[in-house]
N, C-alpha and C positions, 0 to 999 in steps of 0.2 A: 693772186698768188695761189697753185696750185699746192695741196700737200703732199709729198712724195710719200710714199710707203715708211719710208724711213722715218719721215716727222710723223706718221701716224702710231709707227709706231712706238715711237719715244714716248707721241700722248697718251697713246694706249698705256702703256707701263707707268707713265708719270700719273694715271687717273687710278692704275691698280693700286699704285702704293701708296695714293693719299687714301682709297676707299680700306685698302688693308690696316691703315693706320686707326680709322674710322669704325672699322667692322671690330679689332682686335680686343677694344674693350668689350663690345657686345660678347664678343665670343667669351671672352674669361666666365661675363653675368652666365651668360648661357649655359656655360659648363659647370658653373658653382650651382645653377639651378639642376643641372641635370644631376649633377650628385647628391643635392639634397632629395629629388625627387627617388633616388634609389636607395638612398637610406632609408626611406619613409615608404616605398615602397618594402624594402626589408623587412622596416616593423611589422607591417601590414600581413608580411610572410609568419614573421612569429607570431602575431596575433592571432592568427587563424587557423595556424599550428594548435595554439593553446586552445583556443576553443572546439577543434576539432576533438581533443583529449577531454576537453570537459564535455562535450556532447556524450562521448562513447564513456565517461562514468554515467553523466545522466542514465545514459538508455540502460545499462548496469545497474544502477539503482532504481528505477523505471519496472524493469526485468524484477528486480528481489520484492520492488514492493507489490507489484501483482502477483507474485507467489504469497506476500501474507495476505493481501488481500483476500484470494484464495483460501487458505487456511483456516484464516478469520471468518468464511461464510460456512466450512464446514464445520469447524467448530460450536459456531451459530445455529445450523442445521441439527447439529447432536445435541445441541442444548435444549431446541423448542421439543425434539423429540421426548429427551429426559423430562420436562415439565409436563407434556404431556403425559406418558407415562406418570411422574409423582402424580398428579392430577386423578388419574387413573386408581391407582392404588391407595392413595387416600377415600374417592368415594367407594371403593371397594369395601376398606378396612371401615367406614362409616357403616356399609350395608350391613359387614359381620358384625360389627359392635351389636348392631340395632336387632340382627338375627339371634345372636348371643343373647341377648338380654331378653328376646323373647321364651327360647330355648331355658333360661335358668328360669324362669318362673313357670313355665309348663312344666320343668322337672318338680320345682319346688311343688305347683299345685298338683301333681301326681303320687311326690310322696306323701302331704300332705293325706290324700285319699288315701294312699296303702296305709298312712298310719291307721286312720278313722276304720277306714274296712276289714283290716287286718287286726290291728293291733285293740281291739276293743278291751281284751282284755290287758291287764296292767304287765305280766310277765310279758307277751309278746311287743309291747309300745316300749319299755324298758330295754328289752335285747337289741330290738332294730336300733333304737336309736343310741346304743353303743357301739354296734355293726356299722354306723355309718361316721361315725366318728374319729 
């Protein structure tokens, strides 16, 4: 028994519409899958949104805090200077102390002499050392 075109394709459409019947559920899974795949991919869209916003405060904050760091070393910089300096002027003001205190006893031991050399007699040791009073 030969098949005519006709009985083919009857089979033909009788095999589409059991395979459509067949395929239909898949298709629903399929397309419940593809929706959630796009919502998920959505998220995926704000999420990266967000992070793209917190990247660009990092680098912001990134940015401010290499300017204090900055700040912070010149600051540093004018501080070793300043202790330096105190450093400085304290051995200084030690030198003058030590200079000073030479100085007032070569004065002392010079008046000392003007008195002796000078003032032997008792009027002239009496006036100076009112004069220096």
């Amino acid at each position: 028994m030969a098949l005519t075109k006709e009985d083919l394709k009857a089979l033909s459409d009788l095999l589409d519409e059991r395979l459509d019947k067949r395929l239909e559920p898949m298709e629903k899974k399929l397309d419940k899958i593809e929706n959630r795949l796009d919502t998920v991919e959505s998220r995926l869209d704000t999420i990266e949104s967000r992070l793209d916003t917190i990247e660009s405060r990092l680098d912001t904050i990134e940015n401010r805090l290499d300017t204090v760091e900055s700040r912070l070393d010149k600051v540093e910089s004018r501080l070793d200077r300043l202790e330096t300096d105190v450093a400085a002027v304290r051995k200084g003001l030690t030198e003058v102390r030590g200079a000073q205190i030479k100085m007032d006893r070569r004065i002392s031991d010079i008046y000392n002499l003007a008195l002796d050399a000078w003032g032997q007699g008792v009027e002239n040791r009496a006036w100076l050392q009112r004069m220096t009073k």
